[in-house]
MOPAC internal coordinates of N, CA, C and O (Angstrom, degrees):
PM7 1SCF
backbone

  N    0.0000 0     0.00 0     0.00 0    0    0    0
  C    1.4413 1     0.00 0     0.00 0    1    0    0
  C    1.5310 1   108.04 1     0.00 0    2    1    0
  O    1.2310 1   119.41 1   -42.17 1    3    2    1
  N    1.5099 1   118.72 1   137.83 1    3    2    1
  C    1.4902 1   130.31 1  -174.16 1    5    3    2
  C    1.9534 1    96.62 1   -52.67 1    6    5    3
  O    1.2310 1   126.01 1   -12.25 1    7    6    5
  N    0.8360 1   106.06 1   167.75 1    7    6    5
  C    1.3504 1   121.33 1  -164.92 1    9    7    6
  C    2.0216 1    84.30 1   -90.14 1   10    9    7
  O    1.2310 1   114.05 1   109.38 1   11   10    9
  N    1.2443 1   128.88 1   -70.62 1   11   10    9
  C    1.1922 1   127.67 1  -174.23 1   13   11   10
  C    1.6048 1   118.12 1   -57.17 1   14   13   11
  O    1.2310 1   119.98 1   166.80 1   15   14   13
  N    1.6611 1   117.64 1   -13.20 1   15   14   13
  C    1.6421 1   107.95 1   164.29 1   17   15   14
  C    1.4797 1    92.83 1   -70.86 1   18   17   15
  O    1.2310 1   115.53 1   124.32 1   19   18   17
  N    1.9094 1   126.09 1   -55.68 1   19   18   17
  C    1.2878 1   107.30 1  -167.53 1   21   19   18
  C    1.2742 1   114.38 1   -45.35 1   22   21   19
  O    1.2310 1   110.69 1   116.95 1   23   22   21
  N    0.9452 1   135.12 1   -63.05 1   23   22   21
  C    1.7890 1   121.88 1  -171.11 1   25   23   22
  C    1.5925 1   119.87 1   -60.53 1   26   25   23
  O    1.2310 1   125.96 1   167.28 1   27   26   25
  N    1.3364 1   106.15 1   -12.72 1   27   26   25
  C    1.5424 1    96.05 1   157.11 1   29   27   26
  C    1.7664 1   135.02 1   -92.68 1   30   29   27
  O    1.2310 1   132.16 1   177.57 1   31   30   29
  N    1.7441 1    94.12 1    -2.43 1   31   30   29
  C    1.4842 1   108.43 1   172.80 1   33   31   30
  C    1.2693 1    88.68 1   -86.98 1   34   33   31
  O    1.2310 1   118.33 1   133.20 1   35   34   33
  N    1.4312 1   120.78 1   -46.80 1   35   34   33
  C    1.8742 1   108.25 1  -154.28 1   37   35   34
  C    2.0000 1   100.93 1   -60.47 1   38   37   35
  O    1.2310 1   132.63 1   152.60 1   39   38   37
  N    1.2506 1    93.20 1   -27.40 1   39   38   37
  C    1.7706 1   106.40 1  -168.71 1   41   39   38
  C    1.6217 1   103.63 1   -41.41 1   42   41   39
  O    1.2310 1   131.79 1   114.65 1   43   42   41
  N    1.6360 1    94.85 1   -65.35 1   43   42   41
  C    1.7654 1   116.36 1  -166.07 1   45   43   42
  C    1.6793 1    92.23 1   -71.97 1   46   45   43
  O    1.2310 1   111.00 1   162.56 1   47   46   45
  N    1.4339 1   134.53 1   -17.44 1   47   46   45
  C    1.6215 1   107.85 1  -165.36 1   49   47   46
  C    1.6017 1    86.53 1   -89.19 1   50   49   47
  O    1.2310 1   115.15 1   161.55 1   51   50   49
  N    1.3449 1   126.80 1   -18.45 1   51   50   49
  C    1.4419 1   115.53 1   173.42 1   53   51   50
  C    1.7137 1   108.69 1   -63.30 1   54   53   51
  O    1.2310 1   117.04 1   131.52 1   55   54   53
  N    1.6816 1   123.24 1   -48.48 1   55   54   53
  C    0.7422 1   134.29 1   174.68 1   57   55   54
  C    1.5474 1   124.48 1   -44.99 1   58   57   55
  O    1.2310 1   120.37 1   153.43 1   59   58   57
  N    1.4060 1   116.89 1   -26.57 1   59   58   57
  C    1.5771 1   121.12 1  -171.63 1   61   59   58
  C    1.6443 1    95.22 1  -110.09 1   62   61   59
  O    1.2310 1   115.09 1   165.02 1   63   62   61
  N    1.2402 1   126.92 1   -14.98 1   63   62   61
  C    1.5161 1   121.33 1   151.78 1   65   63   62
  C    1.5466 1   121.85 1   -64.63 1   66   65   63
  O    1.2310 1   123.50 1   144.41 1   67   66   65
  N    1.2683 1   110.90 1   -35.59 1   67   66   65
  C    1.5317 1   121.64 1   167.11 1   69   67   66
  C    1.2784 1   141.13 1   -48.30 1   70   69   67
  O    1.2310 1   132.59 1   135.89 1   71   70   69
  N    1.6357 1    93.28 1   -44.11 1   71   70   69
  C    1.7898 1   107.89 1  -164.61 1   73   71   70
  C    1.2690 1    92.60 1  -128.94 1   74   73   71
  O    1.2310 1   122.48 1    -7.00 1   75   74   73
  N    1.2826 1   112.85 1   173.00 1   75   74   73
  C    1.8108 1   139.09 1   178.43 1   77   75   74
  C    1.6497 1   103.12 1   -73.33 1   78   77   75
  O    1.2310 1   107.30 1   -46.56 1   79   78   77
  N    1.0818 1   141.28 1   133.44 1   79   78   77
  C    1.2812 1   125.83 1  -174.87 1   81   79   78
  C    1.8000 1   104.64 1   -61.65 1   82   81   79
  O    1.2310 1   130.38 1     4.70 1   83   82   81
  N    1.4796 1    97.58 1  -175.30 1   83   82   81
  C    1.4500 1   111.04 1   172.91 1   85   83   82
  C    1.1594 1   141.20 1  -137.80 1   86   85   83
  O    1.2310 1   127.56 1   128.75 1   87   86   85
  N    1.4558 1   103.05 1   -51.25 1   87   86   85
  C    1.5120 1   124.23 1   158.94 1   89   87   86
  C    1.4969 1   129.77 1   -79.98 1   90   89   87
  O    1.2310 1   114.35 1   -87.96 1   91   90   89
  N    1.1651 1   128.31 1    92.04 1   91   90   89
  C    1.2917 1   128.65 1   176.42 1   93   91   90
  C    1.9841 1   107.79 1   -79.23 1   94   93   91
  O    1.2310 1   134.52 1   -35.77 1   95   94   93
  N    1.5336 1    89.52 1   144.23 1   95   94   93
  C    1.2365 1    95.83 1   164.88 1   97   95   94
  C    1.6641 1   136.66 1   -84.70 1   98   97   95
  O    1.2310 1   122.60 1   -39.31 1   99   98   97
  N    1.2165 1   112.62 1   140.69 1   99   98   97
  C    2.0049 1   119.34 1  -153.10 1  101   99   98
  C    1.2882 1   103.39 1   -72.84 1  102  101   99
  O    1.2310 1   111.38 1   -12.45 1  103  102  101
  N    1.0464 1   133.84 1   167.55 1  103  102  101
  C    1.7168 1   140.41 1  -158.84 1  105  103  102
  C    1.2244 1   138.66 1    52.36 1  106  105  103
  O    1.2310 1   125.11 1  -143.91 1  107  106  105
  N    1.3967 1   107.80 1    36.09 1  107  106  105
  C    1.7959 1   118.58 1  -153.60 1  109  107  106
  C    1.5815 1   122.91 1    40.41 1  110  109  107
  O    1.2310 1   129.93 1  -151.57 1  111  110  109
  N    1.3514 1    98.46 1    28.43 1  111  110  109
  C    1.6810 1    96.65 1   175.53 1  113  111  110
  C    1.6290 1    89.05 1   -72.54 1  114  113  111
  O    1.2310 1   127.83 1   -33.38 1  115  114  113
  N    1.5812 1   102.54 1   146.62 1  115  114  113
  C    1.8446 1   111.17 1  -175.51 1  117  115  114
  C    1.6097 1    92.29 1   -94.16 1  118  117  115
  O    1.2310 1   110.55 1  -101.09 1  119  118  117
  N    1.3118 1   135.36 1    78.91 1  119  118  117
  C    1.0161 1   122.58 1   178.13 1  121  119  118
  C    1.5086 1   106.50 1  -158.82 1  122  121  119
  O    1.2310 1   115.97 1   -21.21 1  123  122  121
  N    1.4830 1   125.27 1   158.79 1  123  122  121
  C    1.8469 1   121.88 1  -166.45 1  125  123  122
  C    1.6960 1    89.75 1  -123.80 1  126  125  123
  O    1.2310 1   129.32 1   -23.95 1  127  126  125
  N    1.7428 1    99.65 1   156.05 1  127  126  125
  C    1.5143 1    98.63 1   163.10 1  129  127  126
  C    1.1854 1   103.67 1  -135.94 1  130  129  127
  O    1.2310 1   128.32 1   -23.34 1  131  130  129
  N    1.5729 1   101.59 1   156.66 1  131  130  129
  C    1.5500 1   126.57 1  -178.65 1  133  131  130
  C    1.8297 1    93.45 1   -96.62 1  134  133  131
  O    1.2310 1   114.65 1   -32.49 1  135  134  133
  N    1.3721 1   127.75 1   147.51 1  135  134  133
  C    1.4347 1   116.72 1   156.74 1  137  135  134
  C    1.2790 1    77.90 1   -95.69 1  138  137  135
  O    1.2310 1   115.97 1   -16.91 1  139  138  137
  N    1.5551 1   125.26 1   163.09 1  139  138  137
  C    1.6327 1   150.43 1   139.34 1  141  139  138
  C    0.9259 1    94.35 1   -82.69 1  142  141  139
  O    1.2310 1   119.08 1    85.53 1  143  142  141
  N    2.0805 1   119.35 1   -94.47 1  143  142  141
  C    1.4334 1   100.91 1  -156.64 1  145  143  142
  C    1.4742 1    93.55 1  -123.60 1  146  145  143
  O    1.2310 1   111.78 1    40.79 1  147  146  145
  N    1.4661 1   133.10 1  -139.21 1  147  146  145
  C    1.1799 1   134.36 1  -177.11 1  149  147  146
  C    1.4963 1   116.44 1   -48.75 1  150  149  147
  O    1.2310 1   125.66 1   128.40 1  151  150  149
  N    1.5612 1   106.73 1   -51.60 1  151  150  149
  C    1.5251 1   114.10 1  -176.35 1  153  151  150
  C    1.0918 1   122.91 1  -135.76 1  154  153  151
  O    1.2310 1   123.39 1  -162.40 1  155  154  153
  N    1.5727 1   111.11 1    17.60 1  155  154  153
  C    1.4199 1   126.18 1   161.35 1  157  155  154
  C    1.5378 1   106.66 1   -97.39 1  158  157  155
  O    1.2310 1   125.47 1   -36.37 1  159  158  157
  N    1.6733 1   107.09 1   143.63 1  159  158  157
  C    1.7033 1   104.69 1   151.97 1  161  159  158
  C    1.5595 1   104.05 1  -172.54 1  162  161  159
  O    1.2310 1   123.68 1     5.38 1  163  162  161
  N    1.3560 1   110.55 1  -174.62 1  163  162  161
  C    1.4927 1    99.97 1  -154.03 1  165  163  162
  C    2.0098 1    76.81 1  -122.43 1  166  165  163
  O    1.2310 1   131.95 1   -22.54 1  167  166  165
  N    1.5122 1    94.53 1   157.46 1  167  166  165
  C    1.3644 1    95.63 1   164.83 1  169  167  166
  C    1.9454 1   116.23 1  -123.85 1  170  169  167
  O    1.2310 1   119.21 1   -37.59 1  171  170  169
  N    1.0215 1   119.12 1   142.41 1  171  170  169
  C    1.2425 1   127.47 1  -172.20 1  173  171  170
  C    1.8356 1   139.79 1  -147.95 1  174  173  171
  O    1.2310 1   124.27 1   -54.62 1  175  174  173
  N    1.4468 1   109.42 1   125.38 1  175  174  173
  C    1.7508 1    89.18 1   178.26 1  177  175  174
  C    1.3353 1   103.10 1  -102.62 1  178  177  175
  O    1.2310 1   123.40 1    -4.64 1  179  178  177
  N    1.5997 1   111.08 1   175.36 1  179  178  177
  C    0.9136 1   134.69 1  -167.14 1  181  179  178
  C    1.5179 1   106.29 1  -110.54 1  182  181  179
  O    1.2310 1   104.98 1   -34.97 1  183  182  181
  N    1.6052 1   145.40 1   145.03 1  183  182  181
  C    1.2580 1   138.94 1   177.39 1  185  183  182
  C    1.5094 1   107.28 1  -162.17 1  186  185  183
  O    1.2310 1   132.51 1   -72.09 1  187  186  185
  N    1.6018 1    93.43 1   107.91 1  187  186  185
  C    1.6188 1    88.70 1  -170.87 1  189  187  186
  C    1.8780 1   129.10 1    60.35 1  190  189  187
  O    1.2310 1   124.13 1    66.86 1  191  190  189
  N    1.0816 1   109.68 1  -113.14 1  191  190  189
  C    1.5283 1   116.54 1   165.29 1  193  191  190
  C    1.2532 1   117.36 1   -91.98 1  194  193  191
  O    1.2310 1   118.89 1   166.62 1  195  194  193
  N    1.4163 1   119.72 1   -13.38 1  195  194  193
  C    1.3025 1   122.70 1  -161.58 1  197  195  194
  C    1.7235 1   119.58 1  -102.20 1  198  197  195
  O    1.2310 1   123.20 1   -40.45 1  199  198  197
  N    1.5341 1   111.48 1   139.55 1  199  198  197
  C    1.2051 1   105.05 1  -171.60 1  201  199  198
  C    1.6492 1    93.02 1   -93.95 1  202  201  199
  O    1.2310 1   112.04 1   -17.98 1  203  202  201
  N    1.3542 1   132.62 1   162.02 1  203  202  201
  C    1.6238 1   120.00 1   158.91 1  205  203  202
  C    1.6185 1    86.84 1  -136.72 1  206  205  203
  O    1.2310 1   120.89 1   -68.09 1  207  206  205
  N    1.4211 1   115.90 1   111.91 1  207  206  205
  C    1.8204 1   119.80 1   132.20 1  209  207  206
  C    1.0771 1   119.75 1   -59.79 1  210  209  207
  O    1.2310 1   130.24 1   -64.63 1  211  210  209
  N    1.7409 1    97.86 1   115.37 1  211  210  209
  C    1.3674 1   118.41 1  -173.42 1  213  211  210
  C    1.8176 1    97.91 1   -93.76 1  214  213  211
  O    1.2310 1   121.45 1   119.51 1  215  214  213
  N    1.1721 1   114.82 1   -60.49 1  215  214  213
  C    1.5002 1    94.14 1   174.65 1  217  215  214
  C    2.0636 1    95.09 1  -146.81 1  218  217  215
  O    1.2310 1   127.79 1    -5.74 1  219  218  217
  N    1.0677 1   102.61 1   174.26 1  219  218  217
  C    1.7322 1   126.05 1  -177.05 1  221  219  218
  C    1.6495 1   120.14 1  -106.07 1  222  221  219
  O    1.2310 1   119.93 1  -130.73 1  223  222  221
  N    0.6619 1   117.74 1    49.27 1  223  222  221
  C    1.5398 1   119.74 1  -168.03 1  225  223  222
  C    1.9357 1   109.69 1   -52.17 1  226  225  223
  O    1.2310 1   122.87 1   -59.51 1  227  226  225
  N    1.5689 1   112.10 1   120.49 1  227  226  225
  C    1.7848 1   104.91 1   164.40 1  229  227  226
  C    1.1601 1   108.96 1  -100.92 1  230  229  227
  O    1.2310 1   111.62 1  -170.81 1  231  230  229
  N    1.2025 1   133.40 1     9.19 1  231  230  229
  C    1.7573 1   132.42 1   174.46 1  233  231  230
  C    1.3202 1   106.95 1  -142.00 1  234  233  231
  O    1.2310 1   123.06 1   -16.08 1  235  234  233
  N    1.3830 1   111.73 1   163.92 1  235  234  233
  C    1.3344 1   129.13 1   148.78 1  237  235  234
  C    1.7403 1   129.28 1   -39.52 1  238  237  235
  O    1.2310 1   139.13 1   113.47 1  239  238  237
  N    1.3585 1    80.51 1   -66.53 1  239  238  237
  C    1.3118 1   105.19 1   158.92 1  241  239  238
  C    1.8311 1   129.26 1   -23.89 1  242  241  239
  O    1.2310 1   129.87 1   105.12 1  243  242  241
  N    1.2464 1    98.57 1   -74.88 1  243  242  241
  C    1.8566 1    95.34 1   159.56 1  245  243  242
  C    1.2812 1   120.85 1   -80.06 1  246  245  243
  O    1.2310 1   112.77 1   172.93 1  247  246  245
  N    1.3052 1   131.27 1    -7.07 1  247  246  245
  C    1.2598 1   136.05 1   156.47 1  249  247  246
  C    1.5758 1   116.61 1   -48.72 1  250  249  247
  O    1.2310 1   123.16 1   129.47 1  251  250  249
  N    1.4944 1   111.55 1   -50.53 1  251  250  249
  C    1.4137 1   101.55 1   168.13 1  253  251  250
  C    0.8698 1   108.61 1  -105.03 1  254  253  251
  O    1.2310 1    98.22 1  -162.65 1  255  254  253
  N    1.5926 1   156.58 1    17.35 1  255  254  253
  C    1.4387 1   128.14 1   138.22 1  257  255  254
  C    1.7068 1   126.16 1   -59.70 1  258  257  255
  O    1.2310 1   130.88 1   163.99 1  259  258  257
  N    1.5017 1    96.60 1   -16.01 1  259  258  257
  C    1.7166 1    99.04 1  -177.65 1  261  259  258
  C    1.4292 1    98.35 1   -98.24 1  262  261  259
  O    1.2310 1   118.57 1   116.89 1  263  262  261
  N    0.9598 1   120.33 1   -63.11 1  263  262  261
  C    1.4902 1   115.99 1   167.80 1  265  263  262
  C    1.7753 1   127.59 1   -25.20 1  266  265  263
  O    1.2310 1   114.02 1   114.57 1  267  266  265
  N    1.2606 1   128.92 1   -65.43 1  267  266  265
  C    1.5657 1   131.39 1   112.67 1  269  267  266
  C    1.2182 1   117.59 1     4.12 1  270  269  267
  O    1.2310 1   115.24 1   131.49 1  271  270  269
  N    0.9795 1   126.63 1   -48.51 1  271  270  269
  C    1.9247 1   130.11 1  -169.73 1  273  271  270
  C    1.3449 1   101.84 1   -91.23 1  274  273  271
  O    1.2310 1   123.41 1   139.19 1  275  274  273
  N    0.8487 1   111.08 1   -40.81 1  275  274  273
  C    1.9451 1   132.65 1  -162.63 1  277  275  274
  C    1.4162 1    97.44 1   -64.42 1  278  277  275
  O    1.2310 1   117.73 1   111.93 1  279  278  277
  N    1.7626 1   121.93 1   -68.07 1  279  278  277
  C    1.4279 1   133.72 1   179.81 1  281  279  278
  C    1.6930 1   128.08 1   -40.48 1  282  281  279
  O    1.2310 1   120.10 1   180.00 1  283  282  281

């Protein structure tokens, strides 16, 4: 990964330590999303104190192959 997506993932994982989540994901998948940028975003739960990154997505593209997998 380009050195400048990392600092815009590291940006938002500060960001989802910060705030209450928001976006839940549709179909009772138990899981929240961050967008990064257009077609990047990271997906993640929450447990207690704990954040867990479940996966990092830089495209669309693997966004719905895991998503797809997930269902």
């Amino acid at each position: 990964m380009p050195q400048d997506m990392k600092s815009v993932f590291l940006m938002h994982l500060e960001k989802i330590h910060s705030r209450p989540p928001r976006k839940h994901m549709k179909h009772g998948i138990p899981c929240h999303v961050e967008k990064v940028a257009k077609h990047a975003g990271i997906i993640y739960d929450i447990s207690e104190d704990r954040t867990h990154i479940l996966h990092c997505f830089t495209s669309h593209k693997e966004y719905e192959h895991w998503y797809s997998s997930y269902k």
